[in-house]
N, C-alpha and C positions, 0 to 999 in steps of 0.2 A: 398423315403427318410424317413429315419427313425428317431423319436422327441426320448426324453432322456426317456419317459414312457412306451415305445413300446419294447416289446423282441422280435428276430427274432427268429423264428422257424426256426429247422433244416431243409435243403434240402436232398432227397436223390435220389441218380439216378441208375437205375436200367440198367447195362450196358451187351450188350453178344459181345463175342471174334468173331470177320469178318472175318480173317486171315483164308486163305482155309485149313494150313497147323493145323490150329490149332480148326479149329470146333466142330470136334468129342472129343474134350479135355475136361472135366469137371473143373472145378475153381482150386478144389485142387491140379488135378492133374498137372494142368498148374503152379500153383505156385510152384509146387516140383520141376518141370522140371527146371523152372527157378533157383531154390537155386541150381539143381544139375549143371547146365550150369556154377556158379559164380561158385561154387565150384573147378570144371574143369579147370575154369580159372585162379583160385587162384593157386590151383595146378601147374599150366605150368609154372604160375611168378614163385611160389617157385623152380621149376626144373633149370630154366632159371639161377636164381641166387645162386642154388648150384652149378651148372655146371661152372659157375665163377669162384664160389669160391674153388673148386677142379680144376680146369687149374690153379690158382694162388698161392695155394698150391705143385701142383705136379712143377710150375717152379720155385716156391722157393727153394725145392727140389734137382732140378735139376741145377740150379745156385751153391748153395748151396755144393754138389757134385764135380762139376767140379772145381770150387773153390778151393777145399781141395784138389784135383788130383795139380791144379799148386803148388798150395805150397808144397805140398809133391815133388815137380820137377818133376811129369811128363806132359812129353811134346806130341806132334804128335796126332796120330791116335787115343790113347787112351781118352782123355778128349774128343775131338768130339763125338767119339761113347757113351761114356757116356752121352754128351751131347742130342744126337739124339735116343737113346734107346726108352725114354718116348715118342717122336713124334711118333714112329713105333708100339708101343704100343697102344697109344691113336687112330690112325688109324685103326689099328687091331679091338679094342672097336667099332669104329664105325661103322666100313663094318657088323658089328652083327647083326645091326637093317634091311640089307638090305635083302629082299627076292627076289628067283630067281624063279617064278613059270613059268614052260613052256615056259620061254621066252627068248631071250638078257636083255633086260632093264627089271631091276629090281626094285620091290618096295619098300619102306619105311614099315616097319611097326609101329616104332611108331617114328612118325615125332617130338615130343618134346624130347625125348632124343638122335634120328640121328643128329637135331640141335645144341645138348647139345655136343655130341662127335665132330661135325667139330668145336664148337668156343674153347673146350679146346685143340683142335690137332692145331687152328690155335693158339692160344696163347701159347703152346709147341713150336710150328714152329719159330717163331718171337723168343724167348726166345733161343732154339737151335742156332737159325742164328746170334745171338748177340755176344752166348759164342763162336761162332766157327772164326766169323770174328777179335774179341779180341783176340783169339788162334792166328790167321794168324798173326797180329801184335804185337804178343808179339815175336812170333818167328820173323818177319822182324827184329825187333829193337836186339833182341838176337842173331842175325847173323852180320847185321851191326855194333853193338859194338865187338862183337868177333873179325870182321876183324880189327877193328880201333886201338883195343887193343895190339894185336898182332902186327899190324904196328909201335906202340908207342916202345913198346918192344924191338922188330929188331932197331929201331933209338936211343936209350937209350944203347945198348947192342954195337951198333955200325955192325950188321949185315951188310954186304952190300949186295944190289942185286944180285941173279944172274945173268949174263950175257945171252945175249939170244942167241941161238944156232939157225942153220936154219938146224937142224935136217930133222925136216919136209921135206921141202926143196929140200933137198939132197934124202929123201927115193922116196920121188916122182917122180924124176928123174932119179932115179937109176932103179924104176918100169918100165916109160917109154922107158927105153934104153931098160931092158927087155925082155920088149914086143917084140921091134921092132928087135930084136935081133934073138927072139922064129920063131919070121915070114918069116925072111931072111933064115933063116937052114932050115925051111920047105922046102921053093919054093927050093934050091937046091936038 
């Protein structure tokens, strides 16, 4: 215990690195190692969160696009494909990190930007399947009013139904006899 008269002398401790992996390392060079390690790791965060932030870009993009295809009225096959272009792309992107040395199964070569292509192909994905599902129901609802309207139309107009014919009916039958008909002249 020390009284209010009394200074404490420094302590110092003279410490060495146990670590097997790290023995043969001198002080400095172990402290490089260290900043290059955080360095690395800072690196991959900032990858990580560009890679975010270009999938959130490229579906803005992509919303964005398709968007402007409805309004301009088109409809169908074309919006989707638009929609799904940048998914086929961003994939493309990513299969680039994979290498195939002598083998089937192929390896990563650099695992922080393989990462970075499947979260923006999945955030593409999810984005594509949105615009494409809203495609489907905008055409349901554009079909089921066409027909309603139409309907309205014809009762307004005083159209009346067709009558129904048993067309069908009759060819079917007419086939049948036919047939059986084709078969009877043969056996004679």
């Amino acid at each position: 215990m020390l009284t209010k008269n009394q200074n404490q002398s420094p302590i110092y401790f003279d410490a060495e690195i146990v670590d097997e992996r790290t023995q043969h390392i001198q002080g400095e060079q172990y402290d490089s190692e260290l900043v290059q390690e955080q360095i690395a790791q800072t690196d991959g965060g900032v990858t990580v969160i560009r890679g975010i932030a270009q999938g959130a870009v490229l579906a803005g993009f992509q919303v964005a696009s398709t968007q402007s295809l409805y309004l301009a009225g088109c409809v169908g096959l074309f919006p989707a494909v638009v929609a799904g272009l940048p998914v086929g792309l961003s994939v493309a992107g990513s299969l680039c990190y994979l290498r195939f040395e002598n083998s089937f199964i192929p390896t990563i070569s650099d695992r922080a930007l393989f990462g970075l292509g499947v979260t923006r192909t999945l955030m593409l994905a999810a984005s594509s399947w949105k615009l494409t599902s809203d495609a489907q129901q905008m055409n349901s609802i554009a079909r089921n009013s066409f027909s309603g309207v139409t309907q309205q139309v014809k009762q307004y107009e005083g159209i009346q139904k067709p009558q129904q014919d048993h067309f069908p009916l009759i060819l079917g039958f007419t086939a049948v006899v036919a047939v059986i008909v084709t078969f009877c002249c043969r056996k004679k």
